[in-house]
C-alpha positions as CSV (number, residue, x, y, z in Angstrom):
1,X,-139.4,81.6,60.1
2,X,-137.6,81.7,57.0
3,X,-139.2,80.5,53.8
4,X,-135.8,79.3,52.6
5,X,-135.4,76.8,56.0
6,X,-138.5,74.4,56.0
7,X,-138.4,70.6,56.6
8,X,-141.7,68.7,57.0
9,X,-141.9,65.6,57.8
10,X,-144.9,62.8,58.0
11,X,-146.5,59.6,57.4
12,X,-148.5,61.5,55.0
13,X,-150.4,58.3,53.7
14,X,-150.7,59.9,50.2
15,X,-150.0,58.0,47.1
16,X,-148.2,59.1,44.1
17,X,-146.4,58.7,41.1
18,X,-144.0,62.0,41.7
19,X,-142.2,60.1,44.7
20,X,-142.9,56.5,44.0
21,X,-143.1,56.0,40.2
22,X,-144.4,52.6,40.9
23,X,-147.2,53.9,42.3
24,X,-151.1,54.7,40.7
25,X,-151.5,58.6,41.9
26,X,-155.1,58.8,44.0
27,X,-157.2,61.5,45.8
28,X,-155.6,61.4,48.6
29,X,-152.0,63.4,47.8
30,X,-153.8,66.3,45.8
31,X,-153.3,68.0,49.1
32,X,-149.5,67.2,49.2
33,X,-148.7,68.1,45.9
34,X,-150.6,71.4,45.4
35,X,-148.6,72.3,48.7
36,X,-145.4,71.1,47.6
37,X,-146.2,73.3,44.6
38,X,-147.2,76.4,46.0
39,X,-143.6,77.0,48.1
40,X,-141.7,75.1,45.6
41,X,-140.5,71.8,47.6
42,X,-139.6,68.3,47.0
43,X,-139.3,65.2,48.7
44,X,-135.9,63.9,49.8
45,X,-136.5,60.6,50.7
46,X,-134.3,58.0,49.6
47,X,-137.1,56.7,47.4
48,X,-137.0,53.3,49.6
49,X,-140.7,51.8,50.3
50,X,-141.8,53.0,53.5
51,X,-145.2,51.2,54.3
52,X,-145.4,47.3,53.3
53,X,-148.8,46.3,52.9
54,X,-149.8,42.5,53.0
55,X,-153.4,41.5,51.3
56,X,-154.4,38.0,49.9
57,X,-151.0,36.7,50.2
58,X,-149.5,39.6,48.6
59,X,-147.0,41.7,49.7
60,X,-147.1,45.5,48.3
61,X,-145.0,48.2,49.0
62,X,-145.0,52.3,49.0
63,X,-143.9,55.0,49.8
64,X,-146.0,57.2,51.4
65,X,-143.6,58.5,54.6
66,X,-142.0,61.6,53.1
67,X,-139.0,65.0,54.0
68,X,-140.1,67.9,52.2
69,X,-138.3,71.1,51.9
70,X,-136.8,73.6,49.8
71,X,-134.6,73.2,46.8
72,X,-131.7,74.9,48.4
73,X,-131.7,72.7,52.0
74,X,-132.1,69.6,49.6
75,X,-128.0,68.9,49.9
76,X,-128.0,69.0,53.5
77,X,-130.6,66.1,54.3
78,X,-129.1,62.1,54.4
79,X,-132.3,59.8,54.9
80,X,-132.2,56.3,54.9
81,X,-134.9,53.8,55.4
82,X,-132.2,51.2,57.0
83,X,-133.4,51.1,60.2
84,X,-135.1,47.6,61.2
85,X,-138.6,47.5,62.6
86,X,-141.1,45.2,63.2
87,X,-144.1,47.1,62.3
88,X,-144.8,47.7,58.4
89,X,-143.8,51.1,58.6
90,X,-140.7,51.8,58.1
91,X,-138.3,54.2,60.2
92,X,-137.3,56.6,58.2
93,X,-134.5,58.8,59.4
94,X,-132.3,62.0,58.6
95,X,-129.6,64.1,59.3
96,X,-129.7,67.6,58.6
97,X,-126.0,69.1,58.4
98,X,-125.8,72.8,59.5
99,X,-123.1,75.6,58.7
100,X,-121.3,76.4,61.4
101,X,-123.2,79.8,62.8
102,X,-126.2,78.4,62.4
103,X,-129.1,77.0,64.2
104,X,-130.3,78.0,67.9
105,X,-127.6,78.5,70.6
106,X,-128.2,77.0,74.0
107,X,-127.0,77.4,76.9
């Protein structure tokens, strides 16, 4: 695989202020960033709340379902959070546009 071609995507479930500014960084996306460090990628989400969480009354929401690739594939990924659901995650989608020439052929 080439290094310059990687998209990851998840409900990574880690909290923190370098994709949701809004956000108290915790424990749990150490992982995630170290990682994002090390091959040198960012997060492409749309930067909408992904995960609505509803305590005492109180609705609160984050964003903890990330894309993650490289700098230079960055221009080629839409995502929007627009998608209805009825769950309090929400469906984040994307579109990835390829050159023509690339990608796998089938047949």
């Amino acid at each position: 695989m080439e290094q310059e071609k990687i998209l990851l995507r998840g409900d990574w479930n880690a909290h923190s202020d370098r994709w949701d500014p809004q956000c108290p960084p915790k424990r749990d996306a150490i992982f995630l960033e170290n990682l994002m460090d090390q091959y040198d990628l960012i997060d492409v989400t749309d930067g909408e709340e992904t995960h609505l969480n509803t305590r005492n009354g109180e609705t609160l929401g984050s964003l903890i379902d990330l894309f993650i690739t490289k700098t230079s594939m960055a221009d080629r990924l839409e995502t929007s959070t627009d998608l209805a659901t009825t769950s309090d995650q929400a469906i984040v989608c994307a579109q990835l546009r390829w050159d023509e020439g690339e990608g796998v052929k089938v047949s």
